[in-house]
MOPAC internal coordinates of N, CA, C and O (Angstrom, degrees):
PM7 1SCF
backbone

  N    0.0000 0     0.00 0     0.00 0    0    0    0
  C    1.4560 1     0.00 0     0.00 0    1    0    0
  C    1.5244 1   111.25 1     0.00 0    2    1    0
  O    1.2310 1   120.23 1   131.73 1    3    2    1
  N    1.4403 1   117.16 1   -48.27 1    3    2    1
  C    1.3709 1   119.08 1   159.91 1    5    3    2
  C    1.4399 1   132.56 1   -13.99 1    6    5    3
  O    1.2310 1   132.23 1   102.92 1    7    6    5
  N    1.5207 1    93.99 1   -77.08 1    7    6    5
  C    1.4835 1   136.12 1   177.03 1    9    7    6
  C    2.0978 1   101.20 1   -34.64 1   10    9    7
  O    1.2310 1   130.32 1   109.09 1   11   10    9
  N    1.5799 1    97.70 1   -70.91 1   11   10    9
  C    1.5108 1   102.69 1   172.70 1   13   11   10
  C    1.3776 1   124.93 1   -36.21 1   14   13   11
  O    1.2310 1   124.69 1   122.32 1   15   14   13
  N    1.4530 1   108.61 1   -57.68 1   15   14   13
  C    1.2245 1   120.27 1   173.83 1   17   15   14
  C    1.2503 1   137.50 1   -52.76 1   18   17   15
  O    1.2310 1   119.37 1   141.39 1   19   18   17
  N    1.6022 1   118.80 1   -38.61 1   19   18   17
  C    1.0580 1   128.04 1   159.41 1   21   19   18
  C    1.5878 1   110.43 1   -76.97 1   22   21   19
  O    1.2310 1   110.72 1   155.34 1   23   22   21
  N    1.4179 1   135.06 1   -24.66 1   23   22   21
  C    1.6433 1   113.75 1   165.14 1   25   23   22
  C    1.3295 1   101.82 1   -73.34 1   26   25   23
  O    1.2310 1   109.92 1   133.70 1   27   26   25
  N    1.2737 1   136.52 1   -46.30 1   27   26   25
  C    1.5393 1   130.19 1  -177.84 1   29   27   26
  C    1.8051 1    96.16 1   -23.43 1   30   29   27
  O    1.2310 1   139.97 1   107.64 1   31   30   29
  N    1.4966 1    78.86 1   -72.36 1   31   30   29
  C    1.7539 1    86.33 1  -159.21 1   33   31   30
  C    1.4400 1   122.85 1   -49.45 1   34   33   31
  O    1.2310 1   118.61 1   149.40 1   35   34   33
  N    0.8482 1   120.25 1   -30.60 1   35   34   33
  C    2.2749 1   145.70 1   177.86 1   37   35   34
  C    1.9513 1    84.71 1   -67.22 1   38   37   35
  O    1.2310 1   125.07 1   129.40 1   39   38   37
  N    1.1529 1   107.87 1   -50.60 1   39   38   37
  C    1.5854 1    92.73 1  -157.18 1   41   39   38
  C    1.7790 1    98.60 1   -67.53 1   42   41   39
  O    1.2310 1   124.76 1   142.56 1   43   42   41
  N    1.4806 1   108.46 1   -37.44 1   43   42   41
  C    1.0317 1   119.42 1  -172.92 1   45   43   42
  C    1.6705 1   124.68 1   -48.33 1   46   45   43
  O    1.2310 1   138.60 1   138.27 1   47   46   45
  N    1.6253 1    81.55 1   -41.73 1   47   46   45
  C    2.0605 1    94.18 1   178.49 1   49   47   46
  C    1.2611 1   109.14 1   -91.59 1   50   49   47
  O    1.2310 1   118.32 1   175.24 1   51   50   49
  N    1.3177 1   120.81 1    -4.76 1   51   50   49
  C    1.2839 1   122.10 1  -177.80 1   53   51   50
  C    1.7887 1   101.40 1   -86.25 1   54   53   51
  O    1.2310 1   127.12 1   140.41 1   55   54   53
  N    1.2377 1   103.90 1   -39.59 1   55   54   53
  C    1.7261 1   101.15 1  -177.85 1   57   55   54
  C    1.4594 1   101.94 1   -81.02 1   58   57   55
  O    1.2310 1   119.04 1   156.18 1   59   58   57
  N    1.3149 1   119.43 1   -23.82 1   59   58   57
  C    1.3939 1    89.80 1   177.19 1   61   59   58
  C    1.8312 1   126.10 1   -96.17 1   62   61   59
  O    1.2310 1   124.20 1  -171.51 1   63   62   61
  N    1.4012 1   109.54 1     8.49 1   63   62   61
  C    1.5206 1   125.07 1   149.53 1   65   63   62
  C    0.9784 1   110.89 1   -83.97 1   66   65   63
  O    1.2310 1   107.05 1  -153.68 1   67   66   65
  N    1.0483 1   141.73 1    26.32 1   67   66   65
  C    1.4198 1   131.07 1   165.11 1   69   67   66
  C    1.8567 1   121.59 1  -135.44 1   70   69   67
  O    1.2310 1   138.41 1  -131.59 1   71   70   69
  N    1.5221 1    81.93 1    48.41 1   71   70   69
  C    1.8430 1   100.27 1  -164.09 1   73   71   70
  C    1.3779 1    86.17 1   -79.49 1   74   73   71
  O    1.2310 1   128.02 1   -21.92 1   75   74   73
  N    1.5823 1   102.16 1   158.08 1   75   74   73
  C    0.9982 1   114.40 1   163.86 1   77   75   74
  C    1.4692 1   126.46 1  -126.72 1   78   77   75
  O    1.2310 1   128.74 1  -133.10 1   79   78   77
  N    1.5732 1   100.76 1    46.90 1   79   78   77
  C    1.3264 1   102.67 1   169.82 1   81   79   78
  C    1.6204 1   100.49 1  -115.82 1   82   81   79
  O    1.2310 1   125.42 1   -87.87 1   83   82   81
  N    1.1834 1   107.20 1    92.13 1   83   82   81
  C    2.0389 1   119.61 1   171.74 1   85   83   82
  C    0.8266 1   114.26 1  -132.81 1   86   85   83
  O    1.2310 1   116.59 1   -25.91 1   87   86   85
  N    1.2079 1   124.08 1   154.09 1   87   86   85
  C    1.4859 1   148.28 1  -160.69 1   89   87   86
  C    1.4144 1   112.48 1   -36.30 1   90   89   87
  O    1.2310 1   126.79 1   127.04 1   91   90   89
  N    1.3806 1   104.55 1   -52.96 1   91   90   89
  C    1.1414 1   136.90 1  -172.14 1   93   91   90
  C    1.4713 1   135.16 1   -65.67 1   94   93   91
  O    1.2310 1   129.40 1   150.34 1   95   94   93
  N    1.8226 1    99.49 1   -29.66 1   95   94   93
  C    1.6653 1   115.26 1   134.10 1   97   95   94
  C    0.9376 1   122.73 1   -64.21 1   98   97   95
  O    1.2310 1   117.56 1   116.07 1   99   98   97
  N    2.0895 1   122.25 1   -63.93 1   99   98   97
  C    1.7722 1    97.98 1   172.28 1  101   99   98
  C    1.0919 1   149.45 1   -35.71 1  102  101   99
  O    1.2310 1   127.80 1   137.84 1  103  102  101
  N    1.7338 1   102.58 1   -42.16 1  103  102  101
  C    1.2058 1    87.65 1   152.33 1  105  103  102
  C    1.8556 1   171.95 1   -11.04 1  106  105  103
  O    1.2310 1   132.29 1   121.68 1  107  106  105
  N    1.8851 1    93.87 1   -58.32 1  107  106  105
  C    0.7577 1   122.58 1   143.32 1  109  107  106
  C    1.9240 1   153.88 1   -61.32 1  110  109  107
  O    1.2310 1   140.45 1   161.96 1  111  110  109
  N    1.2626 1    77.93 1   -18.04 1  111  110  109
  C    1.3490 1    86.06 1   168.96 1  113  111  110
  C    1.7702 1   123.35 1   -85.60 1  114  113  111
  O    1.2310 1   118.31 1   -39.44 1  115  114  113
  N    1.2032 1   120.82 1   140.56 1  115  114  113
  C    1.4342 1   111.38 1  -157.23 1  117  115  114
  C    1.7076 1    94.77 1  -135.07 1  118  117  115
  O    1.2310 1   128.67 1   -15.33 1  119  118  117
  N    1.1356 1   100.90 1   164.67 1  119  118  117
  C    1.6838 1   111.58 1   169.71 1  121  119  118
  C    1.0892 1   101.55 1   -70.16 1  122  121  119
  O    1.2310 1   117.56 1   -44.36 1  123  122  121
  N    1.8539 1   122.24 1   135.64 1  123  122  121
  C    1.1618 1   143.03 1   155.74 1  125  123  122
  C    1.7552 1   103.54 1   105.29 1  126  125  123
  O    1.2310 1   116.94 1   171.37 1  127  126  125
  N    1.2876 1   123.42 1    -8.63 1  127  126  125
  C    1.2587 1   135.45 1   150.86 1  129  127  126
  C    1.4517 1   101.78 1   -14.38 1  130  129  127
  O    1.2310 1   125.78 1   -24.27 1  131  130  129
  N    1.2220 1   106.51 1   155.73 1  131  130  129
  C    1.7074 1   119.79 1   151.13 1  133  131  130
  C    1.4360 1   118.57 1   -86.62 1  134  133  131
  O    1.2310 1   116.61 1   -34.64 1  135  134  133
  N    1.4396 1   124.06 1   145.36 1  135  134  133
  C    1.3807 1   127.09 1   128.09 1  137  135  134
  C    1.2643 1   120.98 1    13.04 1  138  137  135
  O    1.2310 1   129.62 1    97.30 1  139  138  137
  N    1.3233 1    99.05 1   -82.70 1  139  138  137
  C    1.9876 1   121.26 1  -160.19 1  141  139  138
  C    1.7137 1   103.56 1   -90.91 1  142  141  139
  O    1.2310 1   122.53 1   147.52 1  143  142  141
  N    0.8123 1   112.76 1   -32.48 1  143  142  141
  C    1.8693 1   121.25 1   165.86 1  145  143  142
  C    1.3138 1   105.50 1   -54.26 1  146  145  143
  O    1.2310 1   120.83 1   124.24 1  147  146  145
  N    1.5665 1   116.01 1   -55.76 1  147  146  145
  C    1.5971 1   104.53 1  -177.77 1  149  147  146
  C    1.3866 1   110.70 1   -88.30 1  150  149  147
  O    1.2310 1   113.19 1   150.51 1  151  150  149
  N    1.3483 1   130.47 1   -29.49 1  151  150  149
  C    1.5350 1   114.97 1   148.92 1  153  151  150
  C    1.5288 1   131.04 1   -34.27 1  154  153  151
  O    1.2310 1   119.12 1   135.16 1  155  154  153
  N    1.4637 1   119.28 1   -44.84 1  155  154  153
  C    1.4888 1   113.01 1   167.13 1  157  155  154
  C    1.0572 1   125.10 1   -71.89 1  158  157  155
  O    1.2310 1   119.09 1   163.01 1  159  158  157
  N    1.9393 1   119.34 1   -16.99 1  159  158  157
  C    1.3781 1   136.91 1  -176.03 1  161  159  158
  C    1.9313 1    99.68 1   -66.75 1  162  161  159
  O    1.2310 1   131.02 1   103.97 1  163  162  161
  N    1.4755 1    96.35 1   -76.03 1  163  162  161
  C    1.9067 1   116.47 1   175.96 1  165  163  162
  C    1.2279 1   119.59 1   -71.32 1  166  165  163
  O    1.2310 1   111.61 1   142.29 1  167  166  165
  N    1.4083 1   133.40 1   -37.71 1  167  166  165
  C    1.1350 1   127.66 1  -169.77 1  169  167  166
  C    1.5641 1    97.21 1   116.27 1  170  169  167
  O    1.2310 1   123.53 1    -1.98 1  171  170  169
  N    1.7699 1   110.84 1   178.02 1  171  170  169
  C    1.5838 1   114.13 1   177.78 1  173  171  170
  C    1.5366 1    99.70 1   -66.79 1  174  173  171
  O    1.2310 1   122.01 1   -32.53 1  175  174  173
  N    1.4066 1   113.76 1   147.47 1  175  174  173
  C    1.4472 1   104.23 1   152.82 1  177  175  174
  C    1.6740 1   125.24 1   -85.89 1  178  177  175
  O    1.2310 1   129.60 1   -35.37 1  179  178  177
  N    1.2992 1    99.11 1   144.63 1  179  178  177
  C    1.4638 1   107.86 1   158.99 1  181  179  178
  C    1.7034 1   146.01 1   -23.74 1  182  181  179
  O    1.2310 1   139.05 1   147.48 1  183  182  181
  N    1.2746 1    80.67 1   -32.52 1  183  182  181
  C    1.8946 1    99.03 1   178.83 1  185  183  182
  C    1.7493 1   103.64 1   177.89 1  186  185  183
  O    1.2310 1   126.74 1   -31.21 1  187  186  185
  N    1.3879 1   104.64 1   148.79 1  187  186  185
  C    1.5200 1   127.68 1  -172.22 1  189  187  186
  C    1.4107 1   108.05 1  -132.21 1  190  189  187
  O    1.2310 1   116.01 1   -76.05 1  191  190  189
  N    1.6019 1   125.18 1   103.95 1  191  190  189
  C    1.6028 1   116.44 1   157.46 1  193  191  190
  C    1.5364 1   115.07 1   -83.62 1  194  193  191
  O    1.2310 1   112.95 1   -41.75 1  195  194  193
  N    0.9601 1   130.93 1   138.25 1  195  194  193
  C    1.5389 1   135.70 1   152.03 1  197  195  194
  C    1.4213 1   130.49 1  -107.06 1  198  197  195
  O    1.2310 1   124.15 1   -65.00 1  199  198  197
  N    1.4933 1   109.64 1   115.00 1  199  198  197
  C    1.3311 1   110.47 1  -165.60 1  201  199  198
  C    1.4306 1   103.65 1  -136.19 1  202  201  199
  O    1.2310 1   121.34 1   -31.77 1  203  202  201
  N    0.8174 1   115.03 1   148.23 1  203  202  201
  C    2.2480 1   126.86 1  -175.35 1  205  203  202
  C    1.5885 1    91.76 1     8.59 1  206  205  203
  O    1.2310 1   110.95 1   -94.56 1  207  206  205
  N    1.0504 1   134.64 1    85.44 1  207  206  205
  C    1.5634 1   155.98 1   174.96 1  209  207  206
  C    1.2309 1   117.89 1    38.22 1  210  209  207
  O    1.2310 1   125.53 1  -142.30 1  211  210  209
  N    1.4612 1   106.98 1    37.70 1  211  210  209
  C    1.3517 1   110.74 1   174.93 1  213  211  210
  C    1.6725 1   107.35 1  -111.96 1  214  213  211
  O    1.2310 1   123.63 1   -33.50 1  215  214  213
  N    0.8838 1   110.65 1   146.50 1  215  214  213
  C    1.7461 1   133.18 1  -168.60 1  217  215  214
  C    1.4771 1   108.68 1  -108.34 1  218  217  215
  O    1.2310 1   108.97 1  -109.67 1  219  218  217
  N    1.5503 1   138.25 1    70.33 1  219  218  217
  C    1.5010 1   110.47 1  -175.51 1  221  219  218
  C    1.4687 1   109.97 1  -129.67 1  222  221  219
  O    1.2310 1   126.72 1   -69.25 1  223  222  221
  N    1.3359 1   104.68 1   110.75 1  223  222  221
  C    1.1928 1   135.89 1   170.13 1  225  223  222
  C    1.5830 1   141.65 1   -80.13 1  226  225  223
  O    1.2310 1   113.27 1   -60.19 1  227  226  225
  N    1.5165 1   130.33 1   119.81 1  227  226  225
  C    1.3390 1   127.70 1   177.95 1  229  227  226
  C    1.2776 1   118.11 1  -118.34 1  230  229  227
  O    1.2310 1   136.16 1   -13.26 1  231  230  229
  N    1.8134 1    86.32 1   166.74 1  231  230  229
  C    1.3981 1    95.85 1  -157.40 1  233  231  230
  C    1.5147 1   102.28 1  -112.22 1  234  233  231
  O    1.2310 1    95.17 1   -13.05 1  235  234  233
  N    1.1796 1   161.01 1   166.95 1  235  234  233
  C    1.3246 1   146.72 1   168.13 1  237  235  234
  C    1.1797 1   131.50 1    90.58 1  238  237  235
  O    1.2310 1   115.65 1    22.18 1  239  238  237
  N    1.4902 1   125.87 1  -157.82 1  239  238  237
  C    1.5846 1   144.95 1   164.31 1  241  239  238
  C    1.1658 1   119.64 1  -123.30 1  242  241  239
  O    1.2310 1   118.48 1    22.84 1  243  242  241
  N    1.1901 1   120.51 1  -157.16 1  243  242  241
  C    1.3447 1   134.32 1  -158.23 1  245  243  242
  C    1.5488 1    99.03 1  -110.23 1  246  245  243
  O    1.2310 1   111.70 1   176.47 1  247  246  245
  N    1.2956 1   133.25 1    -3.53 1  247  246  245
  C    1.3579 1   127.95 1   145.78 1  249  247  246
  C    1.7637 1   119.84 1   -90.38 1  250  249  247
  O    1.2310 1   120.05 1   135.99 1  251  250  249
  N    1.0713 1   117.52 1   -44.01 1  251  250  249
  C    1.4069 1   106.82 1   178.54 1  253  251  250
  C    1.9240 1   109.78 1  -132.63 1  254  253  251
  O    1.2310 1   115.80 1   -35.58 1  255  254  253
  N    1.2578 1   125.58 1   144.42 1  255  254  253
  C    1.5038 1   113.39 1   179.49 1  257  255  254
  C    1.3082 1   111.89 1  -150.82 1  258  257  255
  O    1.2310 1   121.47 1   -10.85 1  259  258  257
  N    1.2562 1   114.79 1   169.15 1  259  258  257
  C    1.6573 1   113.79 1   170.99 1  261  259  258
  C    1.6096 1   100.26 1  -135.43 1  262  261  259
  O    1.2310 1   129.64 1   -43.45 1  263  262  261
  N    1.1400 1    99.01 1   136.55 1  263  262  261
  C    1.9139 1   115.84 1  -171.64 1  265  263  262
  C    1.9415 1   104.69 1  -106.87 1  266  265  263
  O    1.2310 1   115.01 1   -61.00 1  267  266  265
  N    0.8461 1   127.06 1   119.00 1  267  266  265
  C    1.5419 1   120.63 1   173.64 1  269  267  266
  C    1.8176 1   102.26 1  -132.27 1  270  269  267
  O    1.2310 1   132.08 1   -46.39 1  271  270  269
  N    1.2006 1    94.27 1   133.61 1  271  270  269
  C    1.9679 1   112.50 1   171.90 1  273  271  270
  C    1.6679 1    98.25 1   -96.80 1  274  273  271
  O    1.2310 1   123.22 1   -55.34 1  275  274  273
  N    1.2945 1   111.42 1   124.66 1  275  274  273
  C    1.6879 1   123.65 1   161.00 1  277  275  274
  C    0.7406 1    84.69 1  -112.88 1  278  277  275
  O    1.2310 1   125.38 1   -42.54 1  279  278  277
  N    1.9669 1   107.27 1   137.46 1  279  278  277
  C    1.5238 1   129.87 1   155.45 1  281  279  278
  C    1.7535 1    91.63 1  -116.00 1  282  281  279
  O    1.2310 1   124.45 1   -31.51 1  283  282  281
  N    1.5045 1   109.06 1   148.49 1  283  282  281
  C    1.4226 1   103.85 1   179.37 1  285  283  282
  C    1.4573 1   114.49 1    49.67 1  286  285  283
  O    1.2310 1   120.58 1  -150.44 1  287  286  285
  N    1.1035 1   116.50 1    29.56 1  287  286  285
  C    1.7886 1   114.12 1   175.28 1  289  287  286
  C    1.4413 1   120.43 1    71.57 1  290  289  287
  O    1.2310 1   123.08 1  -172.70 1  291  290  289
  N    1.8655 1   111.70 1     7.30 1  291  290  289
  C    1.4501 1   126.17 1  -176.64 1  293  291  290
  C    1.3954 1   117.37 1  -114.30 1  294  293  291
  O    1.2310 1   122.24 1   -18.73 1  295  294  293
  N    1.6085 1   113.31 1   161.27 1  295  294  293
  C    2.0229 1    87.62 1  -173.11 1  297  295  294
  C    1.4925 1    97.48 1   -90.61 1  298  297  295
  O    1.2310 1   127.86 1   -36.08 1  299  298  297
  N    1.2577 1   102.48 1   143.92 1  299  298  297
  C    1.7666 1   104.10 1   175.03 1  301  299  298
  C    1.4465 1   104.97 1  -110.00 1  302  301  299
  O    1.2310 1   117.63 1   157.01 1  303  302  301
  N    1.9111 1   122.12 1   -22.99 1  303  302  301
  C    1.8059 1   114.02 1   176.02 1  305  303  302
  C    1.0372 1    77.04 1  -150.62 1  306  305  303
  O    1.2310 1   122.06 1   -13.09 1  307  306  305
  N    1.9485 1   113.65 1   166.91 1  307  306  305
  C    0.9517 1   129.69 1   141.50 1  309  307  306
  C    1.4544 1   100.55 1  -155.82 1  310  309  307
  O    1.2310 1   132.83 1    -5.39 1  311  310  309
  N    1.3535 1    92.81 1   174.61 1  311  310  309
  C    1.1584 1   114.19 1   174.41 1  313  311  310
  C    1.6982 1   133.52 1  -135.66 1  314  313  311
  O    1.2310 1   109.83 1    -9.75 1  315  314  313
  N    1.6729 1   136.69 1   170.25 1  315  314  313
  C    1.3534 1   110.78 1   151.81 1  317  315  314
  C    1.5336 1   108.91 1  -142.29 1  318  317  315
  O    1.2310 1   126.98 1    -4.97 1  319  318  317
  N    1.6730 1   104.18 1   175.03 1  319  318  317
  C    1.8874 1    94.26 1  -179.36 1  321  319  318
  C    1.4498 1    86.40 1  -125.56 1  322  321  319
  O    1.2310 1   119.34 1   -47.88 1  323  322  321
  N    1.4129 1   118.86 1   132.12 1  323  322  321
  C    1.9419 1   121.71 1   148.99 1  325  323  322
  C    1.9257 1   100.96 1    89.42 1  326  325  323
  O    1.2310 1   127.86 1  -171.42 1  327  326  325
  N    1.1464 1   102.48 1     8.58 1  327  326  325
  C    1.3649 1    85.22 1  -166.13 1  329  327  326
  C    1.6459 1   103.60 1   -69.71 1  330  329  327
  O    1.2310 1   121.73 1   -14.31 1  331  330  329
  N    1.3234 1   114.29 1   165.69 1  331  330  329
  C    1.8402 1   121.63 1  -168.41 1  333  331  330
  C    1.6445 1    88.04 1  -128.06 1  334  333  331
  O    1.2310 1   120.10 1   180.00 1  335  334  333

């Protein structure tokens, strides 16, 4: 039972060092992007509002995040806070 517990936990810190929301993806992300392009880029986001055809989606917590606006399913701004 031990044994489990301690791989649980290893797998656990291991997936969560291996985010892929870094600098180094935002980067990459550009105006006119897709949706699903920057989903495979960052990962799912966290939460999505939709309002009069705007799409704006984040990425993160309350220490570091990435913010992107889709208009037409494309990025039209974004932004990020803390990213390394």
């Amino acid at each position: 039972m031990k044994i489990r517990t301690v791989l649980a936990t290893g797998l656990m810190l291991a997936l969560l060092g291996c985010s892929k929301l870094t600098l180094d993806n935002y980067n990459k992300i550009t105006m006119g992007m897709s949706y699903d392009a920057v989903v495979l880029l960052i990962g799912p986001p966290e939460k999505c509002d939709d309002m009069m055809g705007v799409r704006s989606c984040e990425w993160g917590d309350g220490e570091r995040s990435v913010q992107v606006n889709f208009v037409a399913g494309q990025v039209l701004i974004f932004s990020s806070r803390n990213l390394k």
